[in-house]
KOLRO-639097 format. One line per 4 residues: number of its first residue (from 0); their letters; for each residue x, y, z of C-alpha. Coordinates in Angstrom, 1 decimal. Last residue first. Layout:
<nodes>
NUM	a	X,Y,Z  ...
</nodes>
This chain:
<nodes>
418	xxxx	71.4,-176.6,-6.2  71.2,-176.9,-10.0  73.2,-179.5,-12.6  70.0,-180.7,-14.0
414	xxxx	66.9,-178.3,-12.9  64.9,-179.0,-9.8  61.5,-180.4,-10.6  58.7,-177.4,-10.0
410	xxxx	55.4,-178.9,-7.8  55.7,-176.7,-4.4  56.7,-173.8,-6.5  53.7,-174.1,-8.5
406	xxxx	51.6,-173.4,-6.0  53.0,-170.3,-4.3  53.2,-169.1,-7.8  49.3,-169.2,-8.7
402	xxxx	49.6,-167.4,-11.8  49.9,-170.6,-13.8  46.6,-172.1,-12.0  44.1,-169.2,-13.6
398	xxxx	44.5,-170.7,-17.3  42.5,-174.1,-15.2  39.4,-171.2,-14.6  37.9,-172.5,-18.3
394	xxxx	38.7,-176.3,-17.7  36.8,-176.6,-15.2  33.6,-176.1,-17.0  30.5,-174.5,-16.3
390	xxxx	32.5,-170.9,-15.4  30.4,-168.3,-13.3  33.1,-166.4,-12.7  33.0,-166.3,-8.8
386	xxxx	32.2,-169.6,-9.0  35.1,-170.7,-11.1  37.6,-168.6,-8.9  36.2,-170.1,-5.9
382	xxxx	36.7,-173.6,-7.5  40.7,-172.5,-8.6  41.1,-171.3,-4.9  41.9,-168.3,-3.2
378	xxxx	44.8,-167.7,-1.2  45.4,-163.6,-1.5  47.0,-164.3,-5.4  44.0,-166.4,-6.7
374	xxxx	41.8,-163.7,-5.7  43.7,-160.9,-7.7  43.9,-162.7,-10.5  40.6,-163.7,-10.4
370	xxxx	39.5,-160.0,-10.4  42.3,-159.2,-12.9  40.8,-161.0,-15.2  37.6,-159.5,-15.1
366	xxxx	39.1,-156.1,-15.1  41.3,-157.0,-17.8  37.6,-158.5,-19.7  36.6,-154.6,-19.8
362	xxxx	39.2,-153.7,-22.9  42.5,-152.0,-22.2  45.1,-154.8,-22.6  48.4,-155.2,-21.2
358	xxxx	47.6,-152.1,-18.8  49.4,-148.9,-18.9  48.1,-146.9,-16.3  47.9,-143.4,-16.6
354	xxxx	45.0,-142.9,-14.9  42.8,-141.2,-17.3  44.0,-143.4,-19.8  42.8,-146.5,-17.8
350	xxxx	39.7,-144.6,-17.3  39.0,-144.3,-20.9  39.4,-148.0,-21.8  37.3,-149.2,-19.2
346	xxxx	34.3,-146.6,-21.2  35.4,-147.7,-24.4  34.9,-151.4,-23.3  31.1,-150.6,-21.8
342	xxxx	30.5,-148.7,-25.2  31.9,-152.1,-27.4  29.2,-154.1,-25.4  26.3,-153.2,-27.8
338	xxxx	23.8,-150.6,-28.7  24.1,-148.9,-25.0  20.3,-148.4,-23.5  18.2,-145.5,-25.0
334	xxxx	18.4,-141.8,-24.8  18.2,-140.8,-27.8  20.0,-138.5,-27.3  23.2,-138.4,-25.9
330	xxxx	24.7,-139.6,-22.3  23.4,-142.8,-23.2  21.4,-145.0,-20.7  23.0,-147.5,-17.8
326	xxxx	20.0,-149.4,-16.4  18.2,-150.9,-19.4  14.2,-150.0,-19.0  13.7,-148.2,-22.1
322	xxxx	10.9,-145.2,-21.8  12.8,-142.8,-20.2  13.4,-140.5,-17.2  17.5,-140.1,-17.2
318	xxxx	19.7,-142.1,-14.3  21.4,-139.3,-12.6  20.3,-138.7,-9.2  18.3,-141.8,-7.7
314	xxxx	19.4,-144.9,-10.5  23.5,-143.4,-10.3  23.3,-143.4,-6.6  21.4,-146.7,-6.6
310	xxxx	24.3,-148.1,-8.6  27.1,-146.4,-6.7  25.5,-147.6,-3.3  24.9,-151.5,-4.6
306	xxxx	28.2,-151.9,-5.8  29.9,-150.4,-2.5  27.3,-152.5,-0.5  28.1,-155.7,-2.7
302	xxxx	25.6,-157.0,-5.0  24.9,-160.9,-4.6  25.0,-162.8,-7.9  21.7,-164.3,-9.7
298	xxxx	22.3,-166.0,-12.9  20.1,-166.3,-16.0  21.5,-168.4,-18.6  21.1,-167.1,-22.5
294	xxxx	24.4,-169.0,-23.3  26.6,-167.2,-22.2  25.2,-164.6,-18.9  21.4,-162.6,-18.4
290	xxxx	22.8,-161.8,-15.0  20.2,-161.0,-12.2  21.4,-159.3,-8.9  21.0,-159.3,-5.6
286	xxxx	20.7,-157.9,-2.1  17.5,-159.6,-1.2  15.5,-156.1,-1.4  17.1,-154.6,-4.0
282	xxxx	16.4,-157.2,-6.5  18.8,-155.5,-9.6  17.7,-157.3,-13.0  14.0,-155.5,-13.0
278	xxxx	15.9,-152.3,-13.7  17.6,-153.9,-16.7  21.0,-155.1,-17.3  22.2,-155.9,-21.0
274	xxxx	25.2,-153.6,-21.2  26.5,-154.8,-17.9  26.2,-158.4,-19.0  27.8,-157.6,-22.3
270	xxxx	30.9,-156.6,-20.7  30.7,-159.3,-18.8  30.7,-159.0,-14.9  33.5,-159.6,-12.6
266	xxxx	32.2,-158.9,-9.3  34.2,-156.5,-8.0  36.2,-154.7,-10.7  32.9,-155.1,-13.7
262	xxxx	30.5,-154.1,-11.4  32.6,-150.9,-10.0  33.6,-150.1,-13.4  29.8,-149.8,-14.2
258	xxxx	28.7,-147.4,-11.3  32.2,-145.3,-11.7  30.7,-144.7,-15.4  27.4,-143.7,-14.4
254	xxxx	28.6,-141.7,-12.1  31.0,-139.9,-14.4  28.1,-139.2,-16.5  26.6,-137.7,-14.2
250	xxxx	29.2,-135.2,-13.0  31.2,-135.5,-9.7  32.3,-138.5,-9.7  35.4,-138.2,-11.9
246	xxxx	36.7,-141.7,-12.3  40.2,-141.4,-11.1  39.7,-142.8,-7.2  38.4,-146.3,-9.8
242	xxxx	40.9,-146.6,-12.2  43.9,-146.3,-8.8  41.9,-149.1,-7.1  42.1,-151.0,-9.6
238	xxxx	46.2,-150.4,-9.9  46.1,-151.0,-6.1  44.4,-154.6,-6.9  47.2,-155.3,-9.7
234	xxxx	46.4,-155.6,-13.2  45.6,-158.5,-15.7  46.1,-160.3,-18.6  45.8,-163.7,-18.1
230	xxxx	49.2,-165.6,-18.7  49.7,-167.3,-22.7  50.4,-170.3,-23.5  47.3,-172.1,-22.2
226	xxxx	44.8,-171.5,-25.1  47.3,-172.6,-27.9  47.0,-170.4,-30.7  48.5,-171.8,-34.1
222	xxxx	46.6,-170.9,-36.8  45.2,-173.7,-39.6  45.9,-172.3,-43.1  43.3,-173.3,-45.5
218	xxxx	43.1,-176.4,-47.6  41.1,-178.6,-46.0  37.8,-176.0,-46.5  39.0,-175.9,-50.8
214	xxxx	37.4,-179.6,-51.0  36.9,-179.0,-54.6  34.3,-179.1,-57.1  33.1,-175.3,-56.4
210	xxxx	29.5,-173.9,-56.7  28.3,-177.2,-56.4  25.5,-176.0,-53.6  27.1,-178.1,-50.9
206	xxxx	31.3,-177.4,-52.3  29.8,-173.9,-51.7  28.9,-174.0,-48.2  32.0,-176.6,-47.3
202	xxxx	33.9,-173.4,-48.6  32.3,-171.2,-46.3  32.7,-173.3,-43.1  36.1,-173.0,-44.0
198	xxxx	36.4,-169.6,-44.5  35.1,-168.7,-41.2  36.9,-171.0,-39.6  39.8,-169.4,-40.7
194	xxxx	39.0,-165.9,-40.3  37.8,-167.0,-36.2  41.0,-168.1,-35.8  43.1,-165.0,-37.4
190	xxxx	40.9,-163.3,-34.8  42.1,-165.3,-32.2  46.1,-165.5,-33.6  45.9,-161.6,-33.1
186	xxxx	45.0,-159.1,-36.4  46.9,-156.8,-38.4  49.0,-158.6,-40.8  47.1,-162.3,-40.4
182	xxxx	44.5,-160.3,-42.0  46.2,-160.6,-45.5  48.1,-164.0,-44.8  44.3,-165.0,-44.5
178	xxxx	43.4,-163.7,-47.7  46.4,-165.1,-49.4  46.2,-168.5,-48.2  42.3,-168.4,-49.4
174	xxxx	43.2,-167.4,-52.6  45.8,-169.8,-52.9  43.8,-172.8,-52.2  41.7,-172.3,-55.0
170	xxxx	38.6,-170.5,-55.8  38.2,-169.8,-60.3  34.5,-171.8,-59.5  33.3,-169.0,-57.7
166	xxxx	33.4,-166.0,-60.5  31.6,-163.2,-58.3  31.9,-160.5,-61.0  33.8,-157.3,-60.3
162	xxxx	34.1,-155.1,-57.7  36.8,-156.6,-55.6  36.9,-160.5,-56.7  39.0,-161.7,-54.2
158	xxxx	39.6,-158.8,-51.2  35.7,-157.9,-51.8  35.1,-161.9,-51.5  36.8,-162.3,-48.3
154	xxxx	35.7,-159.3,-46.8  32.2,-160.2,-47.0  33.2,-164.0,-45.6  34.7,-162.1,-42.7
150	xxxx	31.7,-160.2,-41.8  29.4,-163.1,-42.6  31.4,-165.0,-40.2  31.3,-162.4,-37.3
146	xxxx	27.7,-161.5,-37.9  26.3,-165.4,-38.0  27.9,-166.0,-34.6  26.3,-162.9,-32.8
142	xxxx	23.1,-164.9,-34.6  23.7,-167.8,-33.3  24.8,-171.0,-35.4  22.0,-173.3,-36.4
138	xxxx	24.0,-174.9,-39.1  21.6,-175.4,-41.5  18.7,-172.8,-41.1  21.2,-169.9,-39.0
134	xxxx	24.1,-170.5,-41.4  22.9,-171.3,-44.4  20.3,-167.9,-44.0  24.1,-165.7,-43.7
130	xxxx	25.1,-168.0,-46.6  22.0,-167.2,-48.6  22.3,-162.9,-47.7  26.1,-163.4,-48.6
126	xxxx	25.6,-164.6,-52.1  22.9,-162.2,-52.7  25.5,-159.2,-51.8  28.1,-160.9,-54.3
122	xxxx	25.4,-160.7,-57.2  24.3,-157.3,-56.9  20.9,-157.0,-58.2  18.7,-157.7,-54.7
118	xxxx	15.6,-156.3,-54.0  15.1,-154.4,-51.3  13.0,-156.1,-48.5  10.0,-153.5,-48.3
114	xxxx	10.2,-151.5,-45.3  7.5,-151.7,-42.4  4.0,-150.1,-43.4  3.6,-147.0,-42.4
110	xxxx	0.8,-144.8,-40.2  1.4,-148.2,-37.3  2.6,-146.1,-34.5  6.2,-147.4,-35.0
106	xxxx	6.1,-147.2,-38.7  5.4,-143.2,-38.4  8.5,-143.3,-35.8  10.7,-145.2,-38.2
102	xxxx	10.0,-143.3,-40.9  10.5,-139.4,-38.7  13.8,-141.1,-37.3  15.1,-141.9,-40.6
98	xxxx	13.9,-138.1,-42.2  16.0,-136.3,-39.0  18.8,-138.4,-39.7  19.0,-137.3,-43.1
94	xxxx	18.8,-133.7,-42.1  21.5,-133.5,-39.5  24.2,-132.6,-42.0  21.9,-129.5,-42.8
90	xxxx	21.9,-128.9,-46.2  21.4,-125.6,-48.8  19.0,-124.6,-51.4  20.3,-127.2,-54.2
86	xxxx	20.7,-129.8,-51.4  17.2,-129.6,-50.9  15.8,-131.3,-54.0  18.3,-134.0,-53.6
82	xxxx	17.2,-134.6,-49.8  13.3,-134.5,-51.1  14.2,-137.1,-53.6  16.0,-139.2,-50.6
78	xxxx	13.2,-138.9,-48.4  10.8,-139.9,-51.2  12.7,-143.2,-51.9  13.3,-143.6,-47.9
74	xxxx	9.4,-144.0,-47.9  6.3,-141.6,-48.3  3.0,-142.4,-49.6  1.1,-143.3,-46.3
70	xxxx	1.4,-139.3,-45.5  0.1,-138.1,-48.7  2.1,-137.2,-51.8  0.8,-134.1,-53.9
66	xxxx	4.1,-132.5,-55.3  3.4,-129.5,-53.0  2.2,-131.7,-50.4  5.6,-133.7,-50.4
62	xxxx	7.8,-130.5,-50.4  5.8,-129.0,-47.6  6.0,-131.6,-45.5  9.9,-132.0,-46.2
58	xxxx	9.9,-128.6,-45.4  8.5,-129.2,-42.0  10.7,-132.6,-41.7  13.8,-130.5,-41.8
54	xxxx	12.4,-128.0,-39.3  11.4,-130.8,-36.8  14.6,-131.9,-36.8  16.6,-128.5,-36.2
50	xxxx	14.0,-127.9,-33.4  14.7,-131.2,-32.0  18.5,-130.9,-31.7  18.4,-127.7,-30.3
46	xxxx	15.7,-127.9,-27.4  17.7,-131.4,-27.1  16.4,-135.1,-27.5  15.7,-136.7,-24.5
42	xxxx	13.7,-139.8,-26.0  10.4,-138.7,-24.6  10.8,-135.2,-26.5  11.8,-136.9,-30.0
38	xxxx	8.5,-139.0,-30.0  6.2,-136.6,-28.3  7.4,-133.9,-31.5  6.4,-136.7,-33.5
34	xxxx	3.2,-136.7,-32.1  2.5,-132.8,-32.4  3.7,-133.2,-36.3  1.6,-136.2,-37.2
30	xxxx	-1.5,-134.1,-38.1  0.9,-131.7,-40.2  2.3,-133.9,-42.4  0.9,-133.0,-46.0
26	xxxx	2.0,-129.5,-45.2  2.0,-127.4,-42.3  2.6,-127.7,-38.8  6.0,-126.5,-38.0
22	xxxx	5.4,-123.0,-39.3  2.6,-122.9,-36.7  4.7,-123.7,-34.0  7.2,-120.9,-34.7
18	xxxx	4.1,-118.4,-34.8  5.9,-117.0,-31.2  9.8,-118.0,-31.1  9.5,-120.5,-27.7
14	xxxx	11.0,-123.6,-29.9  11.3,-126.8,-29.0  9.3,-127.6,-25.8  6.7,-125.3,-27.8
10	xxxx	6.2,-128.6,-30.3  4.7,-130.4,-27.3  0.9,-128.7,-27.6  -0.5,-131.7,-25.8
6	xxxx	2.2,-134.3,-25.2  3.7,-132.9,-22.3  6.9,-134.2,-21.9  8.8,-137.5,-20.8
2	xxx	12.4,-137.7,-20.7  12.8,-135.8,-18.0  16.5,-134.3,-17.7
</nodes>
């Protein structure tokens, strides 16, 4: 489907009822009608789907011209009146959607101003907002950094202080035990980890702006998780093999998806990598490709000819018309690149169901672990492995040695009392 459509006149890609049109352009927003029409058009929204958005923000032009706002009046404040208003006619479950992406495409061509910072009344959200700047000011953490510890530190204090006031100088050690033996429940030693850390650094906030007297950080659990205990968790070559004959080629979205579980099984990409590629990332010419990897670093990898066919494939046939310029788009409008690296995992775990496989783990790292793996087990080395993987430090590709069995066996001691 092209992405990009006529922009003169574009309302009639939604509708072909005659007068339609004219409905659509009325009220205090008519001018910006045609161009918002453009807007949902170039991002592959549907015949359906558009007409039912351009309807909502008809009456909601109607509704703001009848109560004499103009076009740089309106907000999420009026959005929400008009949404109150409406819901004593009748709803659409689509309508606030259609009212955010009507804002957000009159502030992208500059008709609104972006979105006042709200101010802030409840106490434990304020908290959060000046640890979440503590962090990136202070600490200089990253930002992907900053989310995971203000998500933990927000479920901290709704678990503590639920809805009530923030009382920080009532903290002691038991609070945080309990919290953590709370998570601890339903989470891995990694997570559990990450909760821990979290807290401490949190603590050692507050103990900074005198909230609390205490050194509370000393006192939380530390969680035992040794990096080398456990085996990579991987699957066998013919198992790979077995994800990739199961992907149904034959539509485009299963394209798509045979395109990313091929550069994820052979070269061993992130799942974030494969999220964040671009058209400009593939060099079709020399045969490579350019991985935005940890740490911002920009690799360049060779692209293997079954890689390179199932992507160009994909790109030629399937690959949507649109603005954005990531290489795997959404299957739904608006048809943008994926929002994060979750999709790429969902789409791994998906074709291990389809092939009834039942993997230690279903996420896209067992594919990258089962890459090494699979190396390691047909003679390769512990430096190939780390080049393959792109790891800067030995000690990363080191977890690989304990499924090199051939290896090990020339190193074990004989047991007392054994032949």
């Amino acid at each position: 489907m092209a992405c990009v459509g006529r922009r003169t006149g574009v309302i009639t890609n939604f509708t072909t009822r005659a007068g339609a049109s004219g409905k659509l352009r009325s009220g205090a927003l008519a001018g910006q009608m045609d161009g918002f029409a453009a807007w949902l058009w170039e991002r592959g929204y549907s015949r359906r789907a558009g007409h039912q958005h351009l309807r909502t923000v008809a009456e909601f032009s109607q509704w703001l011209e009848r109560n004499g706002y103009g076009v740089g009046d309106i907000d999420e404040l009026h959005a929400k009146r008009f949404l109150r208003f409406r819901r004593r006619r009748r709803r659409h479950h689509c309508d606030w959607a259609a009212l955010r992406l009507l804002l957000k495409h009159l502030r992208e061509v500059g008709i609104l101003s972006p979105p006042s910072p709200t101010v802030v009344h409840d106490e434990q959200f304020a908290l959060e907002q000046t640890f979440a700047t503590y962090l990136l000011q202070e600490k200089g953490v990253s930002q992907a950094t900053k989310k995971h510890y203000a998500r933990e530190i927000h479920a901290f204090l709704r678990h503590q202080f639920r809805q009530g006031p923030v009382v920080l100088s009532t903290l002691c050690g038991q609070d945080l035990h309990r919290f953590v033996l709370s998570r601890a429940q339903h989470r891995g030693p990694p997570a559990v980890k990450l909760t821990v850390t979290a807290l401490r650094t949190f603590c050692r906030f507050l103990r900074f702006r005198g909230d609390i007297a205490n050194d509370l950080a000393s006192s939380v659990f530390s969680v035992p998780n040794w990096r080398l205990t456990t085996l990579p968790k991987s699957i066998s070559q013919e198992q790979i093999e077995q994800l990739l004959v199961n992907c149904n080629q034959h539509t485009p979205i299963g394209r798509r998806d045979y395109a990313i579980l091929l550069l994820l099984a052979r070269l061993g990409l992130r799942a974030g990598e494969v999220a964040a590629l671009t058209l400009d990332d593939v060099n079709w010419e020399v045969g490579e490709l350019s991985v935005l990897g940890k740490g911002s670093r920009r690799e360049r990898i060779p692209l293997p000819h079954d890689v390179g066919t199932a992507l160009a494939a994909y790109l030629r046939r399937d690959r949507p018309r649109c603005l954005t310029r990531r290489v795997f788009i959404r299957a739904k409008a608006p048809l943008v690149g994926f929002a994060s690296s979750a999709a790429v995992s969902i789409i791994v775990a998906k074709a291990i169901a389809r092939s009834g496989l039942n993997p230690p783990s279903r996420g896209a790292h067992l594919l990258r672990y089962s890459l090494a793996t699979n190396v390691l087990q047909r003679g390769g080395s512990l430096a190939e492995i780390a080049d393959l993987l792109r790891h800067r430090h030995p000690d990363t590709t080191v977890l690989y040695a304990k499924v090199d069995f051939e290896a090990l066996r020339s190193v074990v001691q004989p047991w007392p009392g054994m032949r």
